[in-house]
Residue frames relative to the residue before (quaternion, step in Angstrom):
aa qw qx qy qz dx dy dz
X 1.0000 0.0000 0.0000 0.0000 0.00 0.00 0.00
X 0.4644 -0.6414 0.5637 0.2349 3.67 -0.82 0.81
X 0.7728 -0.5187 0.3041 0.2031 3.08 -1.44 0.62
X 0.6871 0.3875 -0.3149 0.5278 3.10 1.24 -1.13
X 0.6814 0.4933 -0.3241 0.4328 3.89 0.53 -0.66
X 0.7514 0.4047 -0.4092 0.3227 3.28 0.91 0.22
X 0.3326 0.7463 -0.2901 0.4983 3.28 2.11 0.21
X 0.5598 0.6996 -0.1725 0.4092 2.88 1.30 -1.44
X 0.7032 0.3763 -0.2113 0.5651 3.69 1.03 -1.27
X 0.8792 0.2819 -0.2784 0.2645 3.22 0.29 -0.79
X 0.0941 0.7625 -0.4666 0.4381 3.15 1.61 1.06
X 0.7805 0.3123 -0.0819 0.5354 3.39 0.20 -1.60
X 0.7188 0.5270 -0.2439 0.3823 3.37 0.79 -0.69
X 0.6353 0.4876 -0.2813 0.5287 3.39 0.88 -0.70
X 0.2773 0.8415 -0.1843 0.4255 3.29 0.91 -0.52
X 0.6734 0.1500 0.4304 0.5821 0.60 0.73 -2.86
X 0.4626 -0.4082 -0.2238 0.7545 2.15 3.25 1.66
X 0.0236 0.7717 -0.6353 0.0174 1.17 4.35 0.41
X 0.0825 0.4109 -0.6182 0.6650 3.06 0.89 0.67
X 0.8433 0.4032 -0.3135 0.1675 2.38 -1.77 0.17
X 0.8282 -0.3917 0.1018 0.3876 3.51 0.10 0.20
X 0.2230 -0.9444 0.2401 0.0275 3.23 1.13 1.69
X 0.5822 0.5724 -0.4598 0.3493 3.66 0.97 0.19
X 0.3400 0.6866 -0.5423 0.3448 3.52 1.17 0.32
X 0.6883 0.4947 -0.3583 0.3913 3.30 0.80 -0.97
X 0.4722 0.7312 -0.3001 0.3903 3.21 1.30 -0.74
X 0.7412 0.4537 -0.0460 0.4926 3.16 0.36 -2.08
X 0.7400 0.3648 -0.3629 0.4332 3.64 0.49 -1.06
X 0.5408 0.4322 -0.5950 0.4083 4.02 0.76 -0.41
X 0.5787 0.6178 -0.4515 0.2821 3.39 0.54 -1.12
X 0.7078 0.4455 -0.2456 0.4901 4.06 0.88 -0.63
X 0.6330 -0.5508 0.4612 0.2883 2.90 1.14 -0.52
X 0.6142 0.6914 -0.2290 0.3036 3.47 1.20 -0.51
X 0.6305 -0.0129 -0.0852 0.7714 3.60 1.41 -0.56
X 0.2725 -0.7937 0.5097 0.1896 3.28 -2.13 -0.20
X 0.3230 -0.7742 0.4352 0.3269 3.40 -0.22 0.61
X 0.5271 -0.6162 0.5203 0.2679 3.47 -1.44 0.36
X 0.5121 -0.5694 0.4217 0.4855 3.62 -1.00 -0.37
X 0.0378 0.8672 -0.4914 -0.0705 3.66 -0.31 0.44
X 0.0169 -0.7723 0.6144 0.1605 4.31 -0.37 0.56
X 0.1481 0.7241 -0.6534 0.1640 3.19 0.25 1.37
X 0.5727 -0.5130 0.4309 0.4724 3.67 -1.35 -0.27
X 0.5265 -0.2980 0.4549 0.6535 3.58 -1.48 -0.31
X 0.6936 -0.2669 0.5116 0.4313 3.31 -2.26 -0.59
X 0.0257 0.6989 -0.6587 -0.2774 3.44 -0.93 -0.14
X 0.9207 -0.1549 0.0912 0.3463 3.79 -1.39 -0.67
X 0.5910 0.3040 0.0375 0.7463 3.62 1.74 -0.94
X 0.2429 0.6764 -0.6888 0.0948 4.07 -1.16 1.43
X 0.3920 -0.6607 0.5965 0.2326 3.21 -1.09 0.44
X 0.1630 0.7780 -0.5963 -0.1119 3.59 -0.99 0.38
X 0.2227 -0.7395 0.6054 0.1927 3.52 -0.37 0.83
X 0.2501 -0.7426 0.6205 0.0325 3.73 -0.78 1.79
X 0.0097 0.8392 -0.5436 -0.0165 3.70 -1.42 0.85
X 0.1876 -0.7406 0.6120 0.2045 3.36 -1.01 1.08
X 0.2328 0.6427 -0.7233 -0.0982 3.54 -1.91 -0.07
X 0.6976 -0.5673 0.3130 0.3059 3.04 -1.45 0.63
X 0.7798 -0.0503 -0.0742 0.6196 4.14 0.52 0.07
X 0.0116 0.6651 -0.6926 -0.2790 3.64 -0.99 -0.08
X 0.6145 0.3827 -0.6086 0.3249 3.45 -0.14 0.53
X 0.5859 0.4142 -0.6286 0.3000 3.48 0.51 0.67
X 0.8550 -0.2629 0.2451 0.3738 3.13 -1.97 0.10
X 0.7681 -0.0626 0.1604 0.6167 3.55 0.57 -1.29
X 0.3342 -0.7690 0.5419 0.0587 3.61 0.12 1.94
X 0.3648 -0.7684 0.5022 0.1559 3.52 -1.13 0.84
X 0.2086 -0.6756 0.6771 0.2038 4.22 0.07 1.28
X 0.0038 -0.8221 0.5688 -0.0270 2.67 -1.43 1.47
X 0.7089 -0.0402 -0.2150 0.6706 3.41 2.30 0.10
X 0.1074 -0.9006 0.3945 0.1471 3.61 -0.95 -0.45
X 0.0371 -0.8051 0.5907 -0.0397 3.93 0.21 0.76
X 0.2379 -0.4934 0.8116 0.2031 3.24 -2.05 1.18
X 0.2610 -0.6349 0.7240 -0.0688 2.81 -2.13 1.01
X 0.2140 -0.8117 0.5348 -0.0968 3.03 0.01 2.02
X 0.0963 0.8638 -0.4945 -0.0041 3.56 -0.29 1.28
X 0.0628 0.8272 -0.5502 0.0952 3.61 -0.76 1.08
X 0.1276 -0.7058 0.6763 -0.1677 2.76 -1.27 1.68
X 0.0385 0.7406 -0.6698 -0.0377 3.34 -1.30 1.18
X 0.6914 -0.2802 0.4092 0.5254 3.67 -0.90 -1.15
X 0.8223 0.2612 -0.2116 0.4591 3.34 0.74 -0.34
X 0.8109 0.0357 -0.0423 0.5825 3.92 1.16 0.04
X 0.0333 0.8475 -0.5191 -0.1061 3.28 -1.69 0.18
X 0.1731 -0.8977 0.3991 -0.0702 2.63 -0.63 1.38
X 0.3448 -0.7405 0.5594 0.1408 3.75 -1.14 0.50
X 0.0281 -0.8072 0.5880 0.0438 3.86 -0.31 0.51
X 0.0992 -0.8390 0.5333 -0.0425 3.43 -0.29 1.12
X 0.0921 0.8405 -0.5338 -0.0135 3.60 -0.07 1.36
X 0.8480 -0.2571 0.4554 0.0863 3.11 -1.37 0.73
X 0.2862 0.6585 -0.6960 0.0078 4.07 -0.09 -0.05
X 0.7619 -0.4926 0.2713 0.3213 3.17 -1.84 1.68
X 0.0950 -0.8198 0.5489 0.1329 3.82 -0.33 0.99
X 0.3762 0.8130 -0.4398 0.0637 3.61 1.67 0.53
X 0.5859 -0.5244 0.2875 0.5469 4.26 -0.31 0.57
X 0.5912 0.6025 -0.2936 0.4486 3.90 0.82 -0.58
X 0.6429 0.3942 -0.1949 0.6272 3.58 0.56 -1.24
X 0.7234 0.3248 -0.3709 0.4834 3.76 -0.26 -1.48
X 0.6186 0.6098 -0.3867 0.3097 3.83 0.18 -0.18
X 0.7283 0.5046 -0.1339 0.4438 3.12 1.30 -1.28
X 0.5284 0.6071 -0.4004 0.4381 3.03 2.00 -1.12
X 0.7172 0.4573 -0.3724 0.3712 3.84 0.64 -1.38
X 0.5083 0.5291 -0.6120 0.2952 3.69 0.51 -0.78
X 0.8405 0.4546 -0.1801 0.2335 3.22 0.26 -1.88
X 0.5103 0.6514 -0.5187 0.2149 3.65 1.29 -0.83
X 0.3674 -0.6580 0.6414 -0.1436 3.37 -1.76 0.79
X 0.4618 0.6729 -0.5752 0.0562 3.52 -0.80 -0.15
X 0.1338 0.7659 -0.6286 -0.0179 3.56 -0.84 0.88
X 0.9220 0.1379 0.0517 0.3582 3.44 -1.30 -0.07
X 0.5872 -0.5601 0.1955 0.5507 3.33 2.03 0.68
X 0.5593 0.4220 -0.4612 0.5444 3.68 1.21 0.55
X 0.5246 -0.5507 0.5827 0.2863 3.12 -2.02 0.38
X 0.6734 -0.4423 0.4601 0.3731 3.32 -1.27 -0.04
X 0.2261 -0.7596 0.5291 0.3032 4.03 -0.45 -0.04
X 0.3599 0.4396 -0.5722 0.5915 3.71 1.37 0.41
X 0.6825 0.5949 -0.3496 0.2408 3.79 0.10 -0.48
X 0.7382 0.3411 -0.0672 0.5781 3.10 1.09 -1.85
X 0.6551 0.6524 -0.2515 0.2864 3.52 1.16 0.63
X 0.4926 0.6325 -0.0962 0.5899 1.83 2.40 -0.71
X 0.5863 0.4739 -0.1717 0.6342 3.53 1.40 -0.84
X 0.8174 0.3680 -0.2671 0.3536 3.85 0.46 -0.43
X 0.4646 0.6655 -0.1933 0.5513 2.80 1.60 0.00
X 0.5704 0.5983 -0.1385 0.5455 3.17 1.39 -0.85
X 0.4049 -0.5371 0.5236 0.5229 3.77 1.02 -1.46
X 0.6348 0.6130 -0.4134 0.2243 3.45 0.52 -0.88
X 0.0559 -0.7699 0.6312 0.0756 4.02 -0.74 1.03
X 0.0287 0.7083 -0.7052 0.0110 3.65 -1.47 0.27
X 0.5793 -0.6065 0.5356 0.0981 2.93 -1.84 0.91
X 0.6539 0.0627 0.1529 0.7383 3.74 0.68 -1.80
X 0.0439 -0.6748 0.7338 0.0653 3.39 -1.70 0.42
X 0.1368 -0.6786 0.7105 0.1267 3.54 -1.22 0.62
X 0.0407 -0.7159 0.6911 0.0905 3.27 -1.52 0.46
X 0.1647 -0.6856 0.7064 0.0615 3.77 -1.03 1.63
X 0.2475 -0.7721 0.5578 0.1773 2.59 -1.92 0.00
X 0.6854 -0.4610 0.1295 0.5485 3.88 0.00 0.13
X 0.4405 0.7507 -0.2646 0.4152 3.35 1.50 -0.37
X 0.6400 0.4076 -0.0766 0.6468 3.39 0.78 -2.16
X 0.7875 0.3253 -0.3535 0.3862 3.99 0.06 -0.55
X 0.4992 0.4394 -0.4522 0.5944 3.86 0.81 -0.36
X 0.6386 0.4320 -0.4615 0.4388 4.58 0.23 -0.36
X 0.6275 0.4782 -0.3347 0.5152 3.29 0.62 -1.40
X 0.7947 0.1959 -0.4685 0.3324 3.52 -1.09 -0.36
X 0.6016 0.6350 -0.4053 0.2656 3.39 0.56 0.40
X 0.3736 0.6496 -0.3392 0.5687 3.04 2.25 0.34
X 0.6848 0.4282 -0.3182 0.4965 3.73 0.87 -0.84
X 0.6197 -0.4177 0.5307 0.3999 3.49 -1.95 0.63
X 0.6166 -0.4896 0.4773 0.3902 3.62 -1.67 1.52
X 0.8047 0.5005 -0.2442 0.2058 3.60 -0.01 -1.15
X 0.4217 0.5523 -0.2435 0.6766 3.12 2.32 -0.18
X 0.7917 0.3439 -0.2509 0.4381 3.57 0.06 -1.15
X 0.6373 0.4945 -0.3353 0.4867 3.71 0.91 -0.68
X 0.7756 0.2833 -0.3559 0.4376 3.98 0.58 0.34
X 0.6256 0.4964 -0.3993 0.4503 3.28 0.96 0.27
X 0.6444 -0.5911 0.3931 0.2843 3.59 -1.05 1.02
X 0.3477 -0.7743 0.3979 0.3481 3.85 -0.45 1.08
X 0.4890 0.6055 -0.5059 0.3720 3.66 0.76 0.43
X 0.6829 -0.4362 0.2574 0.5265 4.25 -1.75 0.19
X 0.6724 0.4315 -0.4701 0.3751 4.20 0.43 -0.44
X 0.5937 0.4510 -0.5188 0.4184 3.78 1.25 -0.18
X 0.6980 0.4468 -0.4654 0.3107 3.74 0.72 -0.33
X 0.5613 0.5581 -0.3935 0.4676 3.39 1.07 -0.72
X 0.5649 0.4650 -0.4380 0.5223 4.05 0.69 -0.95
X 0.7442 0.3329 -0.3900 0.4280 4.03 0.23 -0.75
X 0.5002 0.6879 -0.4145 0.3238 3.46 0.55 -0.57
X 0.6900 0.5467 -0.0840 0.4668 3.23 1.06 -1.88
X 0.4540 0.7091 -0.2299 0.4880 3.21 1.30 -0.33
X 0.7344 0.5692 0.0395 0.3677 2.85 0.33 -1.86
X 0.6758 0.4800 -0.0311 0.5585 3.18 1.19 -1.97
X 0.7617 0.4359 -0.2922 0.3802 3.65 0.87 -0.47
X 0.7311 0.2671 -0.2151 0.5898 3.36 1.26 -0.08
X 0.6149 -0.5908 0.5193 -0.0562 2.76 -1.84 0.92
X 0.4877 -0.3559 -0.6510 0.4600 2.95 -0.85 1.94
X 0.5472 -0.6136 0.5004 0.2715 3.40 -2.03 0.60
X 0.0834 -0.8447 0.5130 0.1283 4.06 -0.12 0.94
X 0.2265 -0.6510 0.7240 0.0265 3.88 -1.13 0.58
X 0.3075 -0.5514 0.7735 -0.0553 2.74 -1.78 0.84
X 0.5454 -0.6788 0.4277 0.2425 3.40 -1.41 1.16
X 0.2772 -0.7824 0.5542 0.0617 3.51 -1.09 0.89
X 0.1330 -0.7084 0.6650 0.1956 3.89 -0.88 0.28
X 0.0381 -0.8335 0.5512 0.0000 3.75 -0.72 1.33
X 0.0890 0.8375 -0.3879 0.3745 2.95 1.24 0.94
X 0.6644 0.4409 -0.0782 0.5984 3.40 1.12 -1.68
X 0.8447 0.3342 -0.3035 0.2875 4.02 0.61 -0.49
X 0.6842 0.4656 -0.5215 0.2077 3.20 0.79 1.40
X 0.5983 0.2832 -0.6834 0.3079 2.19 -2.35 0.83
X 0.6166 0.4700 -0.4958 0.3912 3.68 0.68 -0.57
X 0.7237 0.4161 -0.4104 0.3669 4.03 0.19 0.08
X 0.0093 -0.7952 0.5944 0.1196 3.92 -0.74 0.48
X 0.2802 0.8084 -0.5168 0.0288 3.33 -0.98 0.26
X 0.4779 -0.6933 0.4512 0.2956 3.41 -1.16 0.58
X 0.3242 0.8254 -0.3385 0.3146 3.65 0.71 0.06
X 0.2132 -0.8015 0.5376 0.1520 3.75 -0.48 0.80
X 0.3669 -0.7004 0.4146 0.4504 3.36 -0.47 0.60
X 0.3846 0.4573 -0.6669 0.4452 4.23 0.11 -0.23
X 0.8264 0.3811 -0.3879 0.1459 3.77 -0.15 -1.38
X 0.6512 0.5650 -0.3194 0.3933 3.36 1.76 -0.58
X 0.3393 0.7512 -0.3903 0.4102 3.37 2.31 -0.59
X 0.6850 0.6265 -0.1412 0.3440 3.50 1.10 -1.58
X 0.7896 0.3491 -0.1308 0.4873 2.91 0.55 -1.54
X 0.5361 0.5518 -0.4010 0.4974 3.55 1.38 -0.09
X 0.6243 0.4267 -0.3152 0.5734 3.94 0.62 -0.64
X 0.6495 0.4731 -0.4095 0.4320 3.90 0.40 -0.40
X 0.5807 0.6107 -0.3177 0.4347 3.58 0.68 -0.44
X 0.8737 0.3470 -0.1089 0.3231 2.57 0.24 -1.95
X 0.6403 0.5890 -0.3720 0.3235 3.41 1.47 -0.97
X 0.6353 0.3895 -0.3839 0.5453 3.98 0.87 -0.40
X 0.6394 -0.5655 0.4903 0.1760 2.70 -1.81 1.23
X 0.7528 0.5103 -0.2587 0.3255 3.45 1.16 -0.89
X 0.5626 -0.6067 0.4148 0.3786 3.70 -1.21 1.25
X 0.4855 -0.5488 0.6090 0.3035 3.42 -1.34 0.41
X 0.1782 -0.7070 0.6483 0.2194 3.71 -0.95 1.12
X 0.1419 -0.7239 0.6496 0.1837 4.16 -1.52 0.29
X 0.1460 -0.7304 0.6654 -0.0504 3.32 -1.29 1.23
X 0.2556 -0.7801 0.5696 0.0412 3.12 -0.64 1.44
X 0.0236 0.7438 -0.6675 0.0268 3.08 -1.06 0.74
X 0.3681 -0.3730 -0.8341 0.1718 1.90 -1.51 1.89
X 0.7397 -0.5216 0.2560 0.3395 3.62 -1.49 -0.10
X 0.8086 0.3056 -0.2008 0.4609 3.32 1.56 -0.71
């Protein structure tokens, strides 16, 4: 896989650390395949929140949220790390999350992000995939990586982490053809330009700490 198409994944992935390797976003506006919004945020700096979503199609009318994890990424001179929490998956809360989900025009709903702020939970960028964009992705990761992880967003993030922990980083061709509209995010590409050179420039693997742990 060429350079730019593997950015490409780890756009969404990084995210998904989308983490994960942020010129996808780049590369895919470049096709045409998702759009970015206007955004005057800052670069990243050392500590971002991203608040990662699954639902089951966005090209339907009224996609169904079906999980959701912030991805705490930190990177200094001396480590990096990924923190991968968990949002409350209790039947009461995960209910309320679906009434309210939203997504238009690369924003969330504010019945949505109220629901979540209310909670404690804070983010910076959010992506939102859908089963579409995750059944492409893992097809970026080695079979033997992609074939034990669960075909839902904590198996991509679990392969991702994978990926992120070892050293040189390898990729497998992708066809992104198939991922638009299924990816949404607020993200500028310069910022995923960014957050793609921060990764990549330290030699050191990215450690992930789940939380809760199992």
């Amino acid at each position: 896989m060429n350079k730019q198409a593997w950015s490409i994944f780890f756009s969404f992935a990084f995210a998904l650390s989308l983490w994960f390797g942020f010129l996808v976003a780049i590369r895919m506006e470049q096709l045409g395949l998702i759009h970015f919004s206007a955004s005057t945020s800052t670069e990243p700096q050392s500590q971002v929140n991203y608040l990662l979503i699954e639902v089951d199609s966005l090209t339907s009318r009224t996609p169904v949220f079906q999980s959701a994890w912030i991805a705490l990424r930190y990177q200094s001179s001396t480590q990096s790390a990924l923190h991968l929490i968990r949002i409350d998956t209790s039947e009461e809360f995960h209910t309320n999350l679906q009434n309210a989900f939203q997504v238009r025009q690369n924003k969330l709903g504010s019945k949505f992000t109220r629901q979540l702020t209310k909670k404690g939970y804070e983010w910076g960028y959010f992506i939102v995939v859908d089963q579409e964009s995750l059944k492409t992705l893992k097809l970026a990761f080695p079979k033997e990586i992609s074939d034990s992880t669960e075909n839902n967003l904590k198996g991509l993030l679990s392969a991702t982490c994978q990926v992120l922990g070892a050293r040189p980083i390898l990729s497998y061709p992708v066809n992104f053809d198939t991922l638009k509209e299924h990816i949404v995010t607020n993200w500028t590409k310069d910022l995923a330009n960014k957050e793609w050179e921060r990764l990549t420039a330290s030699p050191k693997t990215t450690r992930c700490e789940w939380y809760p742990t199992n």
